[in-house]
N, C-alpha and C positions, 0 to 999 in steps of 0.2 A: 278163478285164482285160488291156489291151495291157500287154506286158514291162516298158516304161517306166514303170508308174503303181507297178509293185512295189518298192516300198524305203522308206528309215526318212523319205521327206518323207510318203508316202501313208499310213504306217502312223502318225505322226505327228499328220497333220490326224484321222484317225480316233479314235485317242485323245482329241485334244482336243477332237473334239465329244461324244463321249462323256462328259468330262469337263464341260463345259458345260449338256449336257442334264442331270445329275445334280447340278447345285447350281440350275438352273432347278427342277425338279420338287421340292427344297428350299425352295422359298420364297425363292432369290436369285437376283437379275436382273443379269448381268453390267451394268456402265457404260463409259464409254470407256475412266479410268483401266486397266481390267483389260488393256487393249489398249496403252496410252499409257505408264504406269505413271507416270503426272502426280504431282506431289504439287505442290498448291495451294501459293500464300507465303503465308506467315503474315502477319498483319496487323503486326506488331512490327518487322518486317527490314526495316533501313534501307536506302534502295536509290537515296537523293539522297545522293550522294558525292561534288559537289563542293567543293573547298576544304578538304575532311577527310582525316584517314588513313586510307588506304586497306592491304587485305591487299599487293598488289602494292610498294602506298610503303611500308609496314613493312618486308618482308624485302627491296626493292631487287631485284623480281625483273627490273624492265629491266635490269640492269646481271648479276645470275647468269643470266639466260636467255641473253644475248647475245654470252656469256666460249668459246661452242661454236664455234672455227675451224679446219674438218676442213681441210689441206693438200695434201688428196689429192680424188679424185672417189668414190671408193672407202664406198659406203656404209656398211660398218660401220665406219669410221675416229667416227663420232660415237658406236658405242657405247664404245671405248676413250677417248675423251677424258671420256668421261661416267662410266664406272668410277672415274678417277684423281681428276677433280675432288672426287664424291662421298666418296671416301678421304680427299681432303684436307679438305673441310669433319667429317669423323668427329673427324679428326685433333688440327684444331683444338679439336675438347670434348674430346678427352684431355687434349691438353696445359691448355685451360682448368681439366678436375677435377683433374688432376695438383698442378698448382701448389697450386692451393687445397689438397688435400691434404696436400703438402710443409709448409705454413704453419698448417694446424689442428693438423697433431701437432706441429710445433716448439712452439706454444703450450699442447700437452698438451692436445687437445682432440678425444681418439679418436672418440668416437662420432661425430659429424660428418662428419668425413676417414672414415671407413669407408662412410659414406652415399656419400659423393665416391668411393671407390674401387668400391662396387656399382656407380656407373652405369656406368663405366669398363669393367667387365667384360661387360654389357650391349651398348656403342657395341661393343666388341670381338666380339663372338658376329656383331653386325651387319655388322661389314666380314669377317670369317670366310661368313658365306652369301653378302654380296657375290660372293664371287669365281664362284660357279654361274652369274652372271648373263656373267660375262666369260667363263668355260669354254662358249659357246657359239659364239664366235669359231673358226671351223676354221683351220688351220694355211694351209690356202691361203687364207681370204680374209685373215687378217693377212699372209700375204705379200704380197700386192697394193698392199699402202698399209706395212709399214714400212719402208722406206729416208727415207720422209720423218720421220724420227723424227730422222733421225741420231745424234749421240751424249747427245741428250736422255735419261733414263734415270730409274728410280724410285730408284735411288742415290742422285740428287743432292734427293731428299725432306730440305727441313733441315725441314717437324715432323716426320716420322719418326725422324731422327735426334736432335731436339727430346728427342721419348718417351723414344729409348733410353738418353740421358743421363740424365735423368730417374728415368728406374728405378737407371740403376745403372750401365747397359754404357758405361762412359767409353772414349774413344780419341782422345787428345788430335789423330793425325793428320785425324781426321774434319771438323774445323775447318780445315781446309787448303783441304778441296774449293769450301767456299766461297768464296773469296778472289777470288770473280767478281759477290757479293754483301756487299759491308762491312757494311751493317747486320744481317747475317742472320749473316753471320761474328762479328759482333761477342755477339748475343744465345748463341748458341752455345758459345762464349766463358768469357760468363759463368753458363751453366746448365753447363759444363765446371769451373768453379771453383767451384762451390756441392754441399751436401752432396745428394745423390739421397733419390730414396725411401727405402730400404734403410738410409740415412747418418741420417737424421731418427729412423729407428724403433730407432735402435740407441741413438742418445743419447738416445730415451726412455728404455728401458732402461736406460740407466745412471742418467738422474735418479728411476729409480724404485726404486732401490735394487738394480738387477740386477750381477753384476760382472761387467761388460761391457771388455774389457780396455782400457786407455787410448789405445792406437795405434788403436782401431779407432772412436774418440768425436772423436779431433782428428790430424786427419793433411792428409795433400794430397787435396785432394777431386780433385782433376783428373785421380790416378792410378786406372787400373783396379784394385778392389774388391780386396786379396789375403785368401781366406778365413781362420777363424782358428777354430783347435779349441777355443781359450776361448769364442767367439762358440756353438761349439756345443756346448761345455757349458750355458750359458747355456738354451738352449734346451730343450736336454735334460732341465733344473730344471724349466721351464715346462709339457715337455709333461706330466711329471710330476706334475703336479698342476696339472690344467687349472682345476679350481674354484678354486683360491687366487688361481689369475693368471690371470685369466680376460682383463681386457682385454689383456691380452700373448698370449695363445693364440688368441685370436678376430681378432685383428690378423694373426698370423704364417697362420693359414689365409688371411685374406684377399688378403694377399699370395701364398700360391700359387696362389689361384682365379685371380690378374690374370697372375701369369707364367703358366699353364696356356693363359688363353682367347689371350695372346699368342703362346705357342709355335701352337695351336692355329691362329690366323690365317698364323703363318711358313708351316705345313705345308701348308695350303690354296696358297696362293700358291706353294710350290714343284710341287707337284702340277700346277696352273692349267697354271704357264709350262711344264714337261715334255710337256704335252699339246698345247701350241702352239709350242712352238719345238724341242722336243726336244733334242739337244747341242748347237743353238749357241750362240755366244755369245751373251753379252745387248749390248743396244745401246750402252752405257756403256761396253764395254772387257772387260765383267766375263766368267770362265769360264760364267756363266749359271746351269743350274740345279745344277751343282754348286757355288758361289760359295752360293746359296742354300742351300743344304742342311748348309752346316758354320754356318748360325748356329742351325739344332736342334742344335745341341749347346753352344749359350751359355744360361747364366742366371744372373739376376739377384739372385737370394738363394739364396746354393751352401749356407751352415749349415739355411738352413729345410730344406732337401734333404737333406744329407747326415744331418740330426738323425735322421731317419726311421729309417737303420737302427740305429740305437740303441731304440729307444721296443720296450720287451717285452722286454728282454735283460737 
C-alpha cells in the first residue's frame, strides 16, 4: 500500500465498512439518515410564523445579536466583548434573584428566598467556568486590540457593583464612579441606603426571637457592615443546635455557599487577567491584578465566618 493511504482516514474507512457489513449480515440495512443523520419534522411543528411570536421576537435576538461592535480588526476582540456581555446578562438574574430574595425574607418567607439564592449560586458556578472560555485569549493577541479599550474597564460594572451592595460590601465612594450615569448613580444610591442581604437575615433573627444586638437590626445601611461578637454569639446558639433552628442554620450555610461560589468567581478572574496581562495595569487606572486580589480577602458575612472557630470548643 502507497505510504499515503496509511493513516487514521484509511484505517477509519476500514473500520467503518467493517462495521457496516456486521449490521448488514444482521438483518439491518443502512438508509440515508445513517449518512445524513436527518431526523424527519414532526407533523405537529409549527413552521407558518407569520404574524406570530416567534423564538427570535421573544428574546429580541435582532437587537442582542447586533449589540457585537469590535473596534478593532482584530479577530478575537468579539470574543472579549462576548465574555463581558454574557457576564452582564448573568448579572442581571443575580441581581433580579437577589432582590427578590432581600424581600421574601423581609417578609419571613425563607424557603422561597433560599430557592432564589440556589439559583444564585448556580448563575455563579456559571460565570466562574466562563472565564476558561476567556483564558484562551494569549497575552499577545489581547495586545493587539486593547488600546482600544481605553479607560473602559470592568470596574465601572454598576450590576456588579449592584451585587456587591447587595450582599453586603457597601462603599458609599463606589457611587461616585457613576456620576457619568444619573440614573444608574441614582439606583445605586438607593440599593446603598437599603438594608443588604446580610441586613435582612439578621432582622429575621431578631423577629424570631434571636438576640441579635439592636445596633445591628437598625443603624445606617449605607455604612460598611462593622462585625459584632454578639452577632456571633448569635450564631454560635444556632450552630449549636442546628435541629432547634433549623431554618436559621440552613439559611446561614446558604449564605456561605453564595459567598464561596462568589469569592470562587473573584479568584478565577484574578487568575484569567495574570495570565493575560501579567503586572500591568488594568485599563481603568487600577494596580490590576493586585487591585484584584485584595478583594479575596473581603466578605460579606464575617460572624458566619468567624462562628466557625468557635463550633467544637
Amino acid at each position: 500500500m502507497p505510504e499515503g493511504l496509511r493513516g487514521p482516514d484509511a484505517s477509519t474507512t476500514t473500520a467503518g465498512l467493517r462495521s457496516d457489513a456486521g449490521r448488514v449480515a444482521g438483518g439491518y440495512s443502512p438508509g440515508v439518515e445513517d449518512h445524513l443523520a436527518a431526523r424527519p419534522l414532526e407533523a405537529g411543528v409549527t413552521t407558518d410564523l407569520a404574524g406570530r411570536l416567534t423564538y427570535a421576537g421573544y428574546l429580541h435576538l435582532d437587537r442582542l445579536l447586533d449589540a457585537q461592535h469590535s473596534l478593532s480588526t482584530h479577530h478575537d476582540e468579539m470574543l472579549f466583548i462576548i465574555q463581558h456581555q454574557v457576564t452582564e446578562l448573568w448579572l442581571k438574574l443575580v441581581v433580579h434573584e437577589l432582590r427578590s430574595a432581600l424581600a421574601l425574607i423581609a417578609d419571613d418567607a425563607l424557603g422561597p428566598a433560599l430557592k432564589r439564592l440556589a439559583r444564585v449560586q448556580h448563575v455563579q458556578k456559571q460565570l466562574s467556568e466562563q472565564w476558561s472560555v476567556l483564558a484562551t485569549l494569549t497575552p499577545v493577541e489581547y495586545a493587539q486590540f486593547r488600546d482600544v479599550l481605553g479607560p473602559a474597564s470592568g470596574f465601572q460594572s454598576a450590576q456588579y457593583r449592584t451585587v456587591e451592595f447587595l450582599l453586603g460590601n457597601k462603599n458609599p465612594a463606589m457611587v461616585k464612579v457613576f456620576a457619568h450615569d444619573p440614573l444608574m448613580q441614582e439606583q445605586l444610591a438607593a440599593d446603598l441606603a437599603a438594608p443588604s442581604l446580610y441586613d435582612e437575615f439578621l432582622r429575621w433573627l431578631s423577629r424570631s426571637g434571636h438576640p441579635v444586638p439592636a445596633d445591628r437590626v437598625d443603624r445606617d445601611w449605607a455604612q460598611p457592615y462593622e462585625p459584632s461578637e454578639g452577632v456571633v454569639d448569635v450564631f454560635a446558639a444556632i450552630y449549636a443546635d442546628p435541629e432547634r433552628y433549623w431554618q436559621a442554620y440552613e439559611t446561614a450555610e446558604e449564605l456561605i455557599d453564595v459567598e464561596e461560589s462568589f469569592q470562587l468567581w473573584r479568584f478565577r478572574h484574578v487568575r484569567t487577567v495574570e495570565r493575560i496581562i501579567g503586572g500591568k495595569r488594568g485599563t481603568g487606572g487600577s494596580s490590576g491584578v493586585g487591585f484584584l486580589r485584595r478583594a479575596l480577602d473581603l466578605t460579606f458575612f464575617p460572624e458566619l465566618m468567624s462562628v466557625r472557630t468557635r463550633i467544637g470548643d
